[in-house]
The first five atom37 places (N, CA, C, CB, O) and aatype in JSON, in Angstrom:
{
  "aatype": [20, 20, 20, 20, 20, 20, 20, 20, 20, 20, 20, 20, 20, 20, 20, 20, 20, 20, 20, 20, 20, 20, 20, 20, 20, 20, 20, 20, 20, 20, 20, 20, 20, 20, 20, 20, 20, 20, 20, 20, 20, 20, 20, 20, 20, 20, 20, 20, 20, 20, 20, 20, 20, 20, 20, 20, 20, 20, 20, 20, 20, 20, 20, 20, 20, 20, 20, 20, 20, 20, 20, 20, 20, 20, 20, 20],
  "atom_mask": [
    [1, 1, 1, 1, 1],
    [1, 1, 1, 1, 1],
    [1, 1, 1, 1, 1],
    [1, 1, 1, 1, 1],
    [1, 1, 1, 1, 1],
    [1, 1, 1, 1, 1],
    [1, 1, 1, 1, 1],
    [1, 1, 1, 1, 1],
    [1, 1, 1, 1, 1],
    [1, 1, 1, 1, 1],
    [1, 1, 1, 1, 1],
    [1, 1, 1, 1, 1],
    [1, 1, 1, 1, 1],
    [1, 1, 1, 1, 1],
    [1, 1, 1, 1, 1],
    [1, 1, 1, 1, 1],
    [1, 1, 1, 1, 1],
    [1, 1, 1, 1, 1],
    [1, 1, 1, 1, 1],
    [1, 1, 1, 1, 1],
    [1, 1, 1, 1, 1],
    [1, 1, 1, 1, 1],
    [1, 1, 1, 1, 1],
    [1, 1, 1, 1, 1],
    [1, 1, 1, 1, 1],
    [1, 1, 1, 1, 1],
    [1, 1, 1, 1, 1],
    [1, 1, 1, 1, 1],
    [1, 1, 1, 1, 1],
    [1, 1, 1, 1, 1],
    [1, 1, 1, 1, 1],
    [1, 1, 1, 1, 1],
    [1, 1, 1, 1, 1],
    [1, 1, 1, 1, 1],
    [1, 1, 1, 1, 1],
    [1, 1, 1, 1, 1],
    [1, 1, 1, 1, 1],
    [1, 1, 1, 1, 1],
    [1, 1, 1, 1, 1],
    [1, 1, 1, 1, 1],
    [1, 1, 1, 1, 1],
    [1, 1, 1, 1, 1],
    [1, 1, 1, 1, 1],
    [1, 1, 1, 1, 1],
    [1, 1, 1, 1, 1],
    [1, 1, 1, 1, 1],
    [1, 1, 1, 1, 1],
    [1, 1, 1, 1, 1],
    [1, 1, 1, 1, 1],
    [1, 1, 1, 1, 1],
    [1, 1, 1, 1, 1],
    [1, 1, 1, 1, 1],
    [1, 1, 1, 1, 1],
    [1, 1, 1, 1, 1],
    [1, 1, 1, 1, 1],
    [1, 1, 1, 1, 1],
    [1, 1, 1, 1, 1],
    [1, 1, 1, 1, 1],
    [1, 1, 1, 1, 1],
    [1, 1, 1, 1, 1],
    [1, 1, 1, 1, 1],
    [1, 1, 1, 1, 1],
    [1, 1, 1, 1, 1],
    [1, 1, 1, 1, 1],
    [1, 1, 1, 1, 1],
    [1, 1, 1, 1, 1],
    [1, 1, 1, 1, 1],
    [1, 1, 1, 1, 1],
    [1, 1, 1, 1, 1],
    [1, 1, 1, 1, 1],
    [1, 1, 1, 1, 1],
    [1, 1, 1, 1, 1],
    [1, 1, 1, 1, 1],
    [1, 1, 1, 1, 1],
    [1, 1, 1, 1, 1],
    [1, 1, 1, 1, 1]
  ],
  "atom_positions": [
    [[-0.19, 16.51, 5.84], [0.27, 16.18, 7.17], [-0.85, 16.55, 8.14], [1.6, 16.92, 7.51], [-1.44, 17.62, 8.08]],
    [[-1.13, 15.51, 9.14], [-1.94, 15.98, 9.67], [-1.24, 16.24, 11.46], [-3.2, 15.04, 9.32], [-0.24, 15.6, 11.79]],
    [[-1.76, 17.01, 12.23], [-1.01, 17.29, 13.43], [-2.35, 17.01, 14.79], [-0.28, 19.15, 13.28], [-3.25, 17.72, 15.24]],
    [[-1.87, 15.55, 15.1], [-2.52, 15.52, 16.46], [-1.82, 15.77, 18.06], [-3.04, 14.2, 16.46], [-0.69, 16.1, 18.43]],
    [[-2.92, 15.49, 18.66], [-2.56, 16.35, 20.42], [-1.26, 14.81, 20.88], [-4.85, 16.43, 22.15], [-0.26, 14.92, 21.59]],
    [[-1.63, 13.92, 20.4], [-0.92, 13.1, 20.93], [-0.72, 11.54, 20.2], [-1.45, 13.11, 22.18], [-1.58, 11.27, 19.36]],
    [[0.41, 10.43, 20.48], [0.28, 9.41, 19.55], [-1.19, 8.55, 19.43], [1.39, 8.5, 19.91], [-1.48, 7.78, 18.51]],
    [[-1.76, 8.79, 20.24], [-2.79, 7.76, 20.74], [-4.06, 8.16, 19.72], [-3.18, 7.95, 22.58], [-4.81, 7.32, 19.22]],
    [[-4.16, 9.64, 19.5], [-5.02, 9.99, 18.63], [-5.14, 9.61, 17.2], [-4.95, 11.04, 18.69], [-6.12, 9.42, 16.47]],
    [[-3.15, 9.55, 16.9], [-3.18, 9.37, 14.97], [-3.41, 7.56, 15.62], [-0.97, 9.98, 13.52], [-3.24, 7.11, 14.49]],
    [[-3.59, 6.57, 16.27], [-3.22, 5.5, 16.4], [-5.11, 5.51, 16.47], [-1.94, 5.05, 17.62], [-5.65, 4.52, 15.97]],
    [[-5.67, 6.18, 16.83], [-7.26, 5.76, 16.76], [-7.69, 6.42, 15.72], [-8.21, 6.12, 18.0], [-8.88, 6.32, 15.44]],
    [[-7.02, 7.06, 15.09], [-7.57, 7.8, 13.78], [-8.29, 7.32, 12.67], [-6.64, 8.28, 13.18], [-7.63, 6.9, 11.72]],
    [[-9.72, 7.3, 12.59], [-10.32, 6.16, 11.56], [-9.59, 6.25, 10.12], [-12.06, 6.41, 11.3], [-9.77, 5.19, 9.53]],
    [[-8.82, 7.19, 9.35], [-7.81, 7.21, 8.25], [-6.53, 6.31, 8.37], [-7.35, 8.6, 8.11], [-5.95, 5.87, 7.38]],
    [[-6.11, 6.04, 9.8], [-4.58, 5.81, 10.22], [-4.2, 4.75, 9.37], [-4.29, 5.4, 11.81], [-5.07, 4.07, 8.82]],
    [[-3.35, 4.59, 9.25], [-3.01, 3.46, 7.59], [-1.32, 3.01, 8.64], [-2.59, 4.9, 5.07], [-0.39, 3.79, 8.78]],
    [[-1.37, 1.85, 9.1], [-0.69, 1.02, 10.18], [1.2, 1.42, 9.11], [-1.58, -1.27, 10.3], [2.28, 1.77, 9.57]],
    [[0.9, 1.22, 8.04], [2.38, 1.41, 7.66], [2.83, 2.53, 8.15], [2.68, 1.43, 6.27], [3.98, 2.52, 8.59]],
    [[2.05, 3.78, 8.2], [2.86, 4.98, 8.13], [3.11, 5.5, 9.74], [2.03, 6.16, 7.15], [3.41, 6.64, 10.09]],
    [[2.87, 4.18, 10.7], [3.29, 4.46, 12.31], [4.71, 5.03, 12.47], [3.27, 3.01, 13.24], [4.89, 5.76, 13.44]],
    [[5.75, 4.79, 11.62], [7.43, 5.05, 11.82], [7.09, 6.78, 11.45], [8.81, 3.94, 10.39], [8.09, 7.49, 11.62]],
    [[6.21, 7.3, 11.13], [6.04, 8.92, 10.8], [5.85, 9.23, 11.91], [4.94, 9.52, 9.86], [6.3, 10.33, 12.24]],
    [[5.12, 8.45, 12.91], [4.88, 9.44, 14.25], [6.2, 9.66, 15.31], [3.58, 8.7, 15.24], [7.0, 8.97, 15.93]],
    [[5.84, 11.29, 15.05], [7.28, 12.27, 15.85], [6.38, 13.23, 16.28], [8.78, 13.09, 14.75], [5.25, 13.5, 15.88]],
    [[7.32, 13.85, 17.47], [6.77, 15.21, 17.42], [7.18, 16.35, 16.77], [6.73, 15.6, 18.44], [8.3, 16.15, 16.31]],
    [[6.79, 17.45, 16.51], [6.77, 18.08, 15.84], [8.04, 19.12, 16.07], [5.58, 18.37, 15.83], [8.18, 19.88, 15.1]],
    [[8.99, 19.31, 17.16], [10.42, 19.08, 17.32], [11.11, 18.31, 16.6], [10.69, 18.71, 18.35], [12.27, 18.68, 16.38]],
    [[10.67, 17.05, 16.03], [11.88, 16.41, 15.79], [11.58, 16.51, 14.19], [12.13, 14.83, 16.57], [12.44, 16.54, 13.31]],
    [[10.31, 16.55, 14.04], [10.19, 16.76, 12.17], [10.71, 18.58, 11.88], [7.9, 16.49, 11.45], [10.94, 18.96, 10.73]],
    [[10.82, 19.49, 13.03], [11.51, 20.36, 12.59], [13.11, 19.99, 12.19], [11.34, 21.31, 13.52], [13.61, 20.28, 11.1]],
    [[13.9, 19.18, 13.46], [15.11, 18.48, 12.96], [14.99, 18.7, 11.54], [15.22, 16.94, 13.33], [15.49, 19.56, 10.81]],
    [[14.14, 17.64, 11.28], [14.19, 16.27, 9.98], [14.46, 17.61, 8.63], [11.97, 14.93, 9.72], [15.45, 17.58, 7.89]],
    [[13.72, 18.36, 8.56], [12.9, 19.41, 7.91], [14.08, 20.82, 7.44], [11.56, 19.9, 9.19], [14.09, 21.56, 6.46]],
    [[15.14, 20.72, 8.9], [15.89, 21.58, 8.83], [17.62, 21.35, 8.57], [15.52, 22.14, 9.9], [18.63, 21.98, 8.88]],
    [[17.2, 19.58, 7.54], [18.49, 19.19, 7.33], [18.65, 19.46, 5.8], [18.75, 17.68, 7.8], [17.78, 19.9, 5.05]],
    [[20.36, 19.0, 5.37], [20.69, 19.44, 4.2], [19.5, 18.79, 3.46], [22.15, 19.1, 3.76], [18.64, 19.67, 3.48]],
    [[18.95, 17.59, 2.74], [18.21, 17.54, 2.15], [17.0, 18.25, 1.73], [18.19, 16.9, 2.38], [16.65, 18.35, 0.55]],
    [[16.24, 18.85, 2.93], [15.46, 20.28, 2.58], [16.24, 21.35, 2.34], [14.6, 20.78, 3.65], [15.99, 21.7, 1.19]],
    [[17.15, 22.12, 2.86], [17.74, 23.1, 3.01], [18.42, 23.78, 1.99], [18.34, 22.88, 3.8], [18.81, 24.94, 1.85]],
    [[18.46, 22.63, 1.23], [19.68, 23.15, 0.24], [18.7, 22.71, -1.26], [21.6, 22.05, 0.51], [19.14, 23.13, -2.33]],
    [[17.43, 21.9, -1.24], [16.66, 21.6, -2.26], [16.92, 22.66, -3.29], [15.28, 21.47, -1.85], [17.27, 22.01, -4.27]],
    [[16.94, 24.1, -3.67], [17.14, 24.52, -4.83], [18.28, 25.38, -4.9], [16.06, 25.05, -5.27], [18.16, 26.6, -5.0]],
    [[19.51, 24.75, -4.84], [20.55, 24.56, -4.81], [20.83, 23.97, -6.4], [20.81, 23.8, -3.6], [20.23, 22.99, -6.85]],
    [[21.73, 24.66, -7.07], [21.58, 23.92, -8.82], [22.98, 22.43, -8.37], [22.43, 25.68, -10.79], [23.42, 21.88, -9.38]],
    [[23.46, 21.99, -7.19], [24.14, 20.26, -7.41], [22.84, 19.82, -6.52], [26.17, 19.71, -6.53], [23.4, 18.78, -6.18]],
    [[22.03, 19.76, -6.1], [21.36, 18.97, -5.49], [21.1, 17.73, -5.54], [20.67, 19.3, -5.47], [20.85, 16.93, -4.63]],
    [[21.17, 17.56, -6.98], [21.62, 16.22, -7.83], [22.73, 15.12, -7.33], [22.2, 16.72, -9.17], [22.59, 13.96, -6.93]],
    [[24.0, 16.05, -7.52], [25.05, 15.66, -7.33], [25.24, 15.74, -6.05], [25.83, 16.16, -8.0], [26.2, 15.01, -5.83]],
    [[24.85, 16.25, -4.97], [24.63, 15.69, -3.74], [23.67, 14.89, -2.79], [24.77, 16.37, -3.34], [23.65, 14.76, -1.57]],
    [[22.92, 14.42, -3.75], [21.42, 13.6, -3.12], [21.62, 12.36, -2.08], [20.5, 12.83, -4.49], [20.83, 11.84, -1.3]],
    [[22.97, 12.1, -2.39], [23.23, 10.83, -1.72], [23.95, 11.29, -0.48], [24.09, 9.77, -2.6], [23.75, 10.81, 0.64]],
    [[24.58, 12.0, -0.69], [25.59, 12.55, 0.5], [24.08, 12.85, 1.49], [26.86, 14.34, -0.04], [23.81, 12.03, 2.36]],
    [[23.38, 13.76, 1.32], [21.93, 14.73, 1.85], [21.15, 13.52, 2.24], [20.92, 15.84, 0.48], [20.73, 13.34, 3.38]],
    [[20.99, 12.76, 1.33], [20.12, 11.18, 1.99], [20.49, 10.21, 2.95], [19.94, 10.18, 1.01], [19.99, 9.1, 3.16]],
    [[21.27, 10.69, 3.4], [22.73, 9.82, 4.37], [22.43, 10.54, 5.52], [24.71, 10.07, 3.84], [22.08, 9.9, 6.51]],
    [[22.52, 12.02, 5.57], [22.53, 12.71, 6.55], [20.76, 12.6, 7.14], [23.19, 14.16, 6.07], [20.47, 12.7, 8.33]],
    [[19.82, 12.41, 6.15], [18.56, 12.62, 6.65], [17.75, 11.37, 7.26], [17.84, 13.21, 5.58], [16.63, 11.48, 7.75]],
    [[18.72, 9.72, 7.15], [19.0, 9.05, 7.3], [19.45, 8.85, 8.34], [19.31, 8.92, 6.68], [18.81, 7.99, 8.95]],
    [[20.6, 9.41, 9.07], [21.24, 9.5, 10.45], [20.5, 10.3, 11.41], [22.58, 10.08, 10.37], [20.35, 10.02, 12.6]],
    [[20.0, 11.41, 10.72], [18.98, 12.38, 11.56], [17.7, 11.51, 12.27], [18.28, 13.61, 10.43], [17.35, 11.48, 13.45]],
    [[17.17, 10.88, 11.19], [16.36, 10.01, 11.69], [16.11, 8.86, 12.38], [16.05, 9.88, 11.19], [15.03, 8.6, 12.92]],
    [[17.46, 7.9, 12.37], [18.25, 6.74, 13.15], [18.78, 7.98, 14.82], [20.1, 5.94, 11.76], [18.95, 7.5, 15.94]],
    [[18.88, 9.01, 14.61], [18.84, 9.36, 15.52], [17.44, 9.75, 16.84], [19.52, 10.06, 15.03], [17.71, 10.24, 17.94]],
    [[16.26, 9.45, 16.46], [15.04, 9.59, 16.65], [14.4, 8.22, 16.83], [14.54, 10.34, 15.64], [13.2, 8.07, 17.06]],
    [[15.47, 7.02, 16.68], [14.63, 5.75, 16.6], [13.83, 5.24, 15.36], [13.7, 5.86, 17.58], [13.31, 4.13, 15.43]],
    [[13.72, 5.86, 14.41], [13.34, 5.91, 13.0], [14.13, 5.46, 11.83], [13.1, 7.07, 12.75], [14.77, 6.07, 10.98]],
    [[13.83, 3.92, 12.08], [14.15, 3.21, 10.93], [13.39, 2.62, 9.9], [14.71, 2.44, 11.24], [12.22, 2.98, 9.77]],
    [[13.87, 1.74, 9.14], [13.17, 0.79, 8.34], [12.36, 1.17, 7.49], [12.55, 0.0, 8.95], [12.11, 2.36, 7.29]],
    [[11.72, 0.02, 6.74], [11.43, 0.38, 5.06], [10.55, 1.49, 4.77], [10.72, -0.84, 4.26], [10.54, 1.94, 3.62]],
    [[9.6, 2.14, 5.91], [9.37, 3.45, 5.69], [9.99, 4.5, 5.32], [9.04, 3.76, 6.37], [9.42, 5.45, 4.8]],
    [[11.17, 4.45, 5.55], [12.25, 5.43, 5.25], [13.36, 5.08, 4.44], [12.78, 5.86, 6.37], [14.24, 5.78, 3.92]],
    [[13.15, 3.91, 4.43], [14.17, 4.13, 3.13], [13.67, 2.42, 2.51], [16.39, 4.45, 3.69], [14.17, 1.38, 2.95]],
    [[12.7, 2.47, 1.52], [12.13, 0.87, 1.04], [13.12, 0.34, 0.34], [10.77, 0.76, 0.06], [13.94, 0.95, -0.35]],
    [[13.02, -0.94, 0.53], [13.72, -2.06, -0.13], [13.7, -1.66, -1.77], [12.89, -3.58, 0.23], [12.78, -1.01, -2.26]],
    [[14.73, -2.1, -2.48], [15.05, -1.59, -3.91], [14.28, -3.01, -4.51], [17.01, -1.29, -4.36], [14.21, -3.2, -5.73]]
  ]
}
């Protein structure tokens, strides 16, 4: 992960790779992202058995941020 001052920087970034634009947040909101059941509960022995429930929620967390589409969740 890399952490710039602002969007404009990862957007001139000679690495910047145009798919991964739906990643740019600030670093508030990837605490959100970061501090939902899907991290939180990772070694947890159902984690398994709740992956979908946890992928739903990290899913909404992120539809809550304006963060959609096949970056986040690709076509099957």
């Amino acid at each position: 992960m890399n952490l710039f001052r602002s969007e404009e920087d990862v957007l001139n970034w000679e690495h910047f790779d145009p798919i991964s634009e739906q990643s740019i947040m600030p670093v508030a909101n990837w605490a959100k992202v970061f501090s939902g059941p899907l991290f939180r509960n990772r070694l947890q022995p159902d984690i398994f058995a709740k992956r979908r429930e946890y992928s739903i929620e990290f899913v909404k967390t992120l539809a809550g941020f304006g963060k959609s589409g096949n970056f986040w969740v690709p076509d099957k």
